[in-house]
C-alpha positions in Angstrom: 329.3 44.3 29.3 325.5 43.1 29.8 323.9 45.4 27.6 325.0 45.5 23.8 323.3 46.7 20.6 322.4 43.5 20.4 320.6 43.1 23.5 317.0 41.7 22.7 314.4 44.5 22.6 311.0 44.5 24.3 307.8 46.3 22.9 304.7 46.1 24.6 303.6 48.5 22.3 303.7 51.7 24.5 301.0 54.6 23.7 300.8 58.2 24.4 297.7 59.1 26.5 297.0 62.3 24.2 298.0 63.0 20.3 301.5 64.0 19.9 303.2 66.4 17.2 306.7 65.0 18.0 308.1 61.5 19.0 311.1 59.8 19.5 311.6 56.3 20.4 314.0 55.5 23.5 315.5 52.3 24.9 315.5 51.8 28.6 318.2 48.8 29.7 316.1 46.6 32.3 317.2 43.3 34.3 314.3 41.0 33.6 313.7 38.5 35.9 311.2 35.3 36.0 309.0 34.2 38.8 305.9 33.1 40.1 304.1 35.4 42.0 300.1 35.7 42.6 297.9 37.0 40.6 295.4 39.5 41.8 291.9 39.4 40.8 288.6 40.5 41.7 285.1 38.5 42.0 282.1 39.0 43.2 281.3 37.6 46.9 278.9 34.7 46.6 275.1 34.8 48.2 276.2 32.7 51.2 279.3 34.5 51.9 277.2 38.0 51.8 274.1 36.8 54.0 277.1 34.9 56.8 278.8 39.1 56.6 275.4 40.4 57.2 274.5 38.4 59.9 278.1 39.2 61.4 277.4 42.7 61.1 274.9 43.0 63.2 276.0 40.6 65.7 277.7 37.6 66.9 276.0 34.0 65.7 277.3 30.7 66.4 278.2 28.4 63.0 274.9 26.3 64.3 272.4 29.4 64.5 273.8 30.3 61.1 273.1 27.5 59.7 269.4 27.1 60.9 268.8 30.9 59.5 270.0 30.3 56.1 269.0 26.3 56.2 272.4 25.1 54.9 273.8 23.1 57.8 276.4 23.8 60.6 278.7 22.1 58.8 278.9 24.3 55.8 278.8 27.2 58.1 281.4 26.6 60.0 283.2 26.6 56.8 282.3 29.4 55.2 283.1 31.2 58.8 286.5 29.6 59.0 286.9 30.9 55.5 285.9 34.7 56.2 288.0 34.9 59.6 291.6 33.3 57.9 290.9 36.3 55.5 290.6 38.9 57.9 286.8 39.6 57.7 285.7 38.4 60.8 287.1 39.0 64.2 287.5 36.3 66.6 284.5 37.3 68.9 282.3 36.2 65.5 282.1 40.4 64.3 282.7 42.2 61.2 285.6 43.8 60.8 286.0 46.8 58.8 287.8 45.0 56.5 284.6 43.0 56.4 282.6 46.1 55.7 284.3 47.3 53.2 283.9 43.7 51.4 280.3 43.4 52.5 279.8 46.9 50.8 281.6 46.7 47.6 280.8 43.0 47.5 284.0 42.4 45.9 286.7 39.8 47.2 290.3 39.6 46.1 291.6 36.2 45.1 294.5 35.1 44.1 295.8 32.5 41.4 299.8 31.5 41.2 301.0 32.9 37.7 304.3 32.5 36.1 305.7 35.9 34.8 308.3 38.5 34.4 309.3 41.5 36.6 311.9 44.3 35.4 314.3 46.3 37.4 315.7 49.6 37.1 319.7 49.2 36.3 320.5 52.6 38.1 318.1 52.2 41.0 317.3 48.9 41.7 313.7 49.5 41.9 311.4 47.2 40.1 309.0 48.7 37.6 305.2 48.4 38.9 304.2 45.9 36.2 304.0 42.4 35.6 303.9 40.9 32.7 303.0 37.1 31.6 305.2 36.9 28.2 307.6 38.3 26.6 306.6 40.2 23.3 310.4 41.0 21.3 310.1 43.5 18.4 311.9 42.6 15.1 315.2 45.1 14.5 317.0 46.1 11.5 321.0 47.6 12.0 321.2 50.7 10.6 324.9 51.9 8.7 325.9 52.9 12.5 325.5 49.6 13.7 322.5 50.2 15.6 319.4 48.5 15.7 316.2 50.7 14.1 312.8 49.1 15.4 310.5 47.4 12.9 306.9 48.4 12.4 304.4 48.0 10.1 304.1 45.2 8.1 306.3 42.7 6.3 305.6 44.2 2.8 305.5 47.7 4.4 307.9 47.9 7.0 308.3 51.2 8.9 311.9 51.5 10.4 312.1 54.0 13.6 315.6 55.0 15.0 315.3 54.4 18.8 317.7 56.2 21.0 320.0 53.4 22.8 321.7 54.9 26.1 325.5 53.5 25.9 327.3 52.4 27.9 325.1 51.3 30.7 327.6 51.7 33.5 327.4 52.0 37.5 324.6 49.4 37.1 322.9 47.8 40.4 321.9 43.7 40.0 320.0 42.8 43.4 317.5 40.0 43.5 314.3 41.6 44.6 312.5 41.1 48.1 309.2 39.4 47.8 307.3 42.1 49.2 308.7 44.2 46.5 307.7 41.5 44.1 304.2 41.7 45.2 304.2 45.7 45.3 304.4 45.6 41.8 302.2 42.8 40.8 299.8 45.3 42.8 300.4 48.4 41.3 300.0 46.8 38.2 297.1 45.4 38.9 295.3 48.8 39.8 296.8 50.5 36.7 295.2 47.7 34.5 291.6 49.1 36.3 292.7 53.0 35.9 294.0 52.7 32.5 294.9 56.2 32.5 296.3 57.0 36.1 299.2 58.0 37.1 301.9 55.6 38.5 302.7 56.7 41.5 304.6 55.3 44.0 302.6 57.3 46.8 299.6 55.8 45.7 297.1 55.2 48.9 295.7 52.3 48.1 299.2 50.3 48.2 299.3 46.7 49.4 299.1 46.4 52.7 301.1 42.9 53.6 298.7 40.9 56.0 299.4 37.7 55.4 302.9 36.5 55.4 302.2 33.4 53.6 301.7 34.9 50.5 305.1 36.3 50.5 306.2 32.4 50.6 304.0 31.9 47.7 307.0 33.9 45.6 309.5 32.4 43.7 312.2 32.9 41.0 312.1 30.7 38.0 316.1 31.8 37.4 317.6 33.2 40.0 319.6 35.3 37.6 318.2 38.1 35.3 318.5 38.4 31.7 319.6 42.1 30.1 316.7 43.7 28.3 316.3 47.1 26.6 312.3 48.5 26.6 311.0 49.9 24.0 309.3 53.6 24.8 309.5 56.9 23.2 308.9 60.7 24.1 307.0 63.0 23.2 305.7 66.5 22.7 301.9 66.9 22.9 300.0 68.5 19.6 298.8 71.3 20.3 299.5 75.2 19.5 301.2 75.4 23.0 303.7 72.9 23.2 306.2 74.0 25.9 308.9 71.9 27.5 306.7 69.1 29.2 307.6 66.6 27.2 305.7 63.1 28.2 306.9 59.9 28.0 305.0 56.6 27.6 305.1 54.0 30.1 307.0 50.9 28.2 304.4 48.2 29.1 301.5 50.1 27.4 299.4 51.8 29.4 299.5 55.6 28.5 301.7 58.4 29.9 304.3 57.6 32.9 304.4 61.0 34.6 306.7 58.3 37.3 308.9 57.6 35.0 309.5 60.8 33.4 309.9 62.4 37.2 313.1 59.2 37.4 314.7 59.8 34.5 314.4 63.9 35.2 316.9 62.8 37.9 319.2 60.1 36.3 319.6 62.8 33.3 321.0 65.0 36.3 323.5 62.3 37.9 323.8 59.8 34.7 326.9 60.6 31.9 325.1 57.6 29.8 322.1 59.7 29.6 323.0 63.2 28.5 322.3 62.1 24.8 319.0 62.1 25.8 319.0 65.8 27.1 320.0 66.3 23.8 317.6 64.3 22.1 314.8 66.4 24.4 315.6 69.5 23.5 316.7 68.7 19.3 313.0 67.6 19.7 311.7 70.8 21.3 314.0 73.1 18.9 312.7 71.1 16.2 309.0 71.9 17.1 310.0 75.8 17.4 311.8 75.7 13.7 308.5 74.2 12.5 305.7 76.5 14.0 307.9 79.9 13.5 308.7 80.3 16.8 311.6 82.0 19.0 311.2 78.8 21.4 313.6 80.0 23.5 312.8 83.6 24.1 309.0 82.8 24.6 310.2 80.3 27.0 312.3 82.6 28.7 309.7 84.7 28.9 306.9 82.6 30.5 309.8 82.2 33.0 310.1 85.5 33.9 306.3 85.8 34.4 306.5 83.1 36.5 309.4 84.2 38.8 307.7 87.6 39.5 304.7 85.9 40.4 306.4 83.7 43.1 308.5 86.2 44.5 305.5 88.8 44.4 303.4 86.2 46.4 306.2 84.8 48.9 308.8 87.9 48.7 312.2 87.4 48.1 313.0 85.5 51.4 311.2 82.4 49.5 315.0 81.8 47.5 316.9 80.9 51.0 315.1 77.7 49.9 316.4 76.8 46.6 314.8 73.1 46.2 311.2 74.9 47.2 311.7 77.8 45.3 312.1 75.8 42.4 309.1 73.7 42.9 307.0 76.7 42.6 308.6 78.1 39.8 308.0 74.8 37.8 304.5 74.9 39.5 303.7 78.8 38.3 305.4 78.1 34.5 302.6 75.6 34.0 300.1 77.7 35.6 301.4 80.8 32.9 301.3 78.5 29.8 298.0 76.9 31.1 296.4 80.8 30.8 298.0 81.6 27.5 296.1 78.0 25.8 293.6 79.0 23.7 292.4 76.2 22.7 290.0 74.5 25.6 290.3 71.1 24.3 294.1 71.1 25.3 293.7 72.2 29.0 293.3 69.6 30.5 296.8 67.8 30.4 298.5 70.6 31.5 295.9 71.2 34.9 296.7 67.4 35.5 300.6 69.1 35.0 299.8 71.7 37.8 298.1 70.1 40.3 300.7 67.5 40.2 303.4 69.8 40.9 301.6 71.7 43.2 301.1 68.3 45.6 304.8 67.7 44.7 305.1 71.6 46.1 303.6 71.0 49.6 305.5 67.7 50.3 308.6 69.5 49.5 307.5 71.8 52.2 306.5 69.1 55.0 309.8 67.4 54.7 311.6 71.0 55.2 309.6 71.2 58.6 310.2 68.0 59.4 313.9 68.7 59.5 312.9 71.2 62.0 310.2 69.3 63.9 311.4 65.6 63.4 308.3 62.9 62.9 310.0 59.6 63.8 308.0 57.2 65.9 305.0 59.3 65.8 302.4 57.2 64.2 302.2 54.6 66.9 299.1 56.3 68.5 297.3 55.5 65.8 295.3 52.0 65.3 296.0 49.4 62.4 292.7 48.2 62.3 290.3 50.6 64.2 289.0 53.7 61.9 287.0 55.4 64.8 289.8 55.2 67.2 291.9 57.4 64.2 289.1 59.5 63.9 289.0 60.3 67.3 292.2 60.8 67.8 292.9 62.9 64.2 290.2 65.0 65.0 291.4 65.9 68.5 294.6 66.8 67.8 293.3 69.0 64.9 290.9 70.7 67.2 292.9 71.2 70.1 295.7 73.3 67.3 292.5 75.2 66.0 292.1 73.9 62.9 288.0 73.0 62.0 286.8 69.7 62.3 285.5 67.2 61.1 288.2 66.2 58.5 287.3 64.6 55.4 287.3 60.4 55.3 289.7 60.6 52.9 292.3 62.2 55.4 291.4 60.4 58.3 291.5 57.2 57.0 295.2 56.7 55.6 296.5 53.8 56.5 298.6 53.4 59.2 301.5 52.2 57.1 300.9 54.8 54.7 302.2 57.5 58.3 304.3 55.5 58.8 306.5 55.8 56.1 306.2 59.5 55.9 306.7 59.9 59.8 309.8 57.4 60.1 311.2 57.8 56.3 310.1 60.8 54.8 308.4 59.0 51.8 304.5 59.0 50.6 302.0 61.3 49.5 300.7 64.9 50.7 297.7 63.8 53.1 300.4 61.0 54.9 303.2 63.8 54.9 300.7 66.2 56.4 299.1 63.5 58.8 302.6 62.8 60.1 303.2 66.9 61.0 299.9 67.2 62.7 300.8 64.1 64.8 304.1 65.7 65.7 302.4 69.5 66.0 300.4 67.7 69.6 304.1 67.6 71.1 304.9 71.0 70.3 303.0 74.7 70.7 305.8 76.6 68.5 305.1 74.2 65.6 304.1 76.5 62.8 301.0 74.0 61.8 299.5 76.5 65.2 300.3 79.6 63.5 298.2 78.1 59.9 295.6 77.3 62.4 295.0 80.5 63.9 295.3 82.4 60.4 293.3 79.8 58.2 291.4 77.1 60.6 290.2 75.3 56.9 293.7 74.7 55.8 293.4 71.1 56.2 290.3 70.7 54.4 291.2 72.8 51.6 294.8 70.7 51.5 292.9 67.5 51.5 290.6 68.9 48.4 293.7 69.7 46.7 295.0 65.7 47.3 291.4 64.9 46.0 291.2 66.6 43.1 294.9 65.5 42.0 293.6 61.7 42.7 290.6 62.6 40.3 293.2 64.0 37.5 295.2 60.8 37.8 292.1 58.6 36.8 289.5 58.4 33.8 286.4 60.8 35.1 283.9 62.4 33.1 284.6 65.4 35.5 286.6 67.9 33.9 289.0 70.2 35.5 288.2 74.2 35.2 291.5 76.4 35.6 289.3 78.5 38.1 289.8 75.4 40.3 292.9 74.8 39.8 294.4 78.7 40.3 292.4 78.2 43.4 294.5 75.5 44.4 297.6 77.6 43.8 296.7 80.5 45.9 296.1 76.9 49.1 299.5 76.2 48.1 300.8 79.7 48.6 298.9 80.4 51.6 300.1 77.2 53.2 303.7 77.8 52.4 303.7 81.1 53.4 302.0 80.2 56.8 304.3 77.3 57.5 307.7 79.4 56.9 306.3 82.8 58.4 306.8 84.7 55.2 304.7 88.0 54.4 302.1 86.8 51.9 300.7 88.5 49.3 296.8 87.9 48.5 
């Protein structure tokens, strides 16, 4: 057996992203592995580098007539040239590319330095978590009477001892050595997480690495080839507030707030997973604690903002919306948050549960894509559009969107998705609502009876008011000083209702 009590414990002191009234510490088993891998960081493009772009941008110069306008010698120029076109910033005819642009604008450049760290892997899934960490920070334990291990905090004159719940046995467990593209995915992720300390994880995050250069997948390397067992250290939690309901949060293990990822994995491992049902249990002793404490029939008020909610899906979408369980059941969850996020009295505790809605409202409309795609299949269907050209997509994005009748110009942010981005929602099924919605309008050109005609012809601004919903979900994911209003966000539900109903032909309710 490879994970024991006495399996060493990691704690890189996880944190809950708002005040909790509730807590209780859990231990995830991990595979830990060591490598080298690069290091992503950001620095400022240097004054020659941003006067050779500029020149570029306006036209094509040789390294000689560069040299003579910024009087610091062919040579060098040719250097710093070579040096912009190996990274992708300048095309072969001497131009910017708009990969170039973008640098030229932000005037930031990516570098990045060979570092010697530690990856973890999910022992149900195989899928690495999107952090990487340079050390290895072990958290004292002390064995309780049951012979498990209580975690030690505080200190040595004042220790506090906290039970953590330990998920034995871990059976049905998956050891694979990682790829090192997925090696690099997650020194990315954890890069940009480090920058949004308070966004959300997710895996259908837009700005994903895009893999350009293949050396730097040879740049990876394992230290071991084998992993080491590890449990991380974590707990769940209920937020503190006089509305606590059944979201419970959980903290992402290598400290950086709530994991709204990780809580949507382990939803399904709790499902499928015998070694995890004493977590169910320790959930809802947590929640039935709460309702002892605060003098309330937890379960009957429950019960009842589920009843609300059922009667307004059904009133909205009619009772033909059940002959899709998996759906239906999105929009239940979606509608219970939207309830409890009318009954809060308290402003100051909104907030976290609009994030809550708009998340499963995006969660909602992908649900729905990938039923139409069963109907309407997407394969292959992103290879009109251009790696590398943005006004080539536009131009093509916006045609297609015009000639099914919905209004145009779309928004940047939905016409510029990467091409890989399509491409996994078109051939796989996976991303994020604007790639899932992209890869449907691509596949709508090829045929009139798709339903995306009929949402035309009844609501032409669908797509733009989709796209707001994506935008205002990616603002709730990071730190703003723009704060959500549940007027917004109900509008939101009444897009997501409209679209549905649209895309399925139901009768819809205003």
């Amino acid at each position: 057996m490879d994970f024991k009590k006495e399996t060493q414990i990691i704690n890189y002191n996880p944190r809950s992203s708002t005040r909790w009234s509730k807590r209780r510490y859990l231990l995830l088993p991990a595979w830990c592995y060591r490598v080298v891998a690069p290091r992503v960081s950001t620095r400022k493009i240097n004054i020659l580098e941003k006067a050779v772009l500029g020149m570029c941008r306006v036209g094509a110069f040789t390294a000689v007539e560069i040299g003579e306008k910024l009087d610091i010698g062919s040579d060098l120029a040719a250097l710093i040239i070579k040096q912009l076109s190996d990274r992708g910033f300048i095309n072969r005819q001497g131009l910017l590319t708009d990969k170039g642009l973008d640098i030229l604008e932000t005037e930031n450049l990516e570098t990045q330095d060979l570092v010697a760290g530690f990856i973890f892997q999910d022992v149900w899934t195989g899928e690495l978590f999107p952090r990487f960490m340079e050390r290895q920070e072990y958290i004292d334990v002390k064995y309780n009477n049951d012979g498990y291990p209580d975690l030690v905090f505080g200190t040595t004159g004042k220790p506090n001892y906290q039970r953590a719940y330990m998920p034995l046995p871990v059976d049905n467990t998956i050891k694979k050595q990682p790829s090192a593209s997925e090696i690099l995915q997650a020194v990315r992720k954890h890069s940009k997480a480090l920058r949004y300390q308070n966004s959300e994880d997710r895996d259908d995050d837009e700005d994903a690495w895009n893999f350009e250069q293949v050396p730097d997948l040879k740049r990876i390397s394992f230290v071991e080839e084998e992993p080491i067992p590890v449990w991380l250290s974590t707990f769940i939690y209920l937020p503190e507030n006089e509305f606590t309901s059944t979201s419970w949060n959980i903290c992402d293990p290598f400290g950086l707030g709530d994991s709204p990822r990780l809580r949507r994995k382990l939803e399904i491992q709790i499902k499928k997973n015998s070694t995890l049902r004493g977590l169910q249990k320790l959930i809802q002793e947590m929640i039935a604690e709460y309702a002892d404490e605060s003098g309330t029939n937890f379960n009957d008020f429950m019960q009842m903002i589920n009843d609300e909610a059922v009667s307004r899906v059904e009133d909205k979408l009619t009772l033909d919306i059940r002959k899709w369980d998996d759906l239906f059941d999105d929009l239940l969850a979606m509608e219970r948050s939207h309830v409890e996020a009318k009954n809060l009295e308290n402003q100051k505790y909104l907030t976290d549960k609009l994030d809550d809605i708009l998340i499963k409202a995006q969660k909602t409309l992908e649900r729905l894509l990938l039923i139409v795609r069963n109907k309407y299949p997407t394969n292959d269907n992103w290879k009109i559009i251009s790696k590398n050209d943005r006004e080539y997509n536009q131009s093509i994005l916006n045609g297609i969107a015009d000639k099914l009748g919905f209004d145009i110009p779309l928004p940047n942010t939905l016409l510029y998705v990467k091409c890989g981005k399509i491409k996994s929602a078109s051939d796989y099924g996976e991303g994020s609502l604007r790639s899932h919605l992209l890869a449907a309008l691509l596949t709508a050109r090829n045929h009139s009876n798709h339903p995306l005609y009929l949402v035309a012809q009844e609501a032409p601004d669908m797509l733009i008011r989709l796209n707001t919903l994506a935008e205002l979900r990616d603002k709730s994911g990071h730190s703003t000083s723009q704060r959500l209003e549940l007027t917004e966000v109900s509008q939101q539900i009444s897009t997501v209702y409209e679209f549905v109903a649209r895309m399925l032909e139901l009768n819809y309710q205003l």
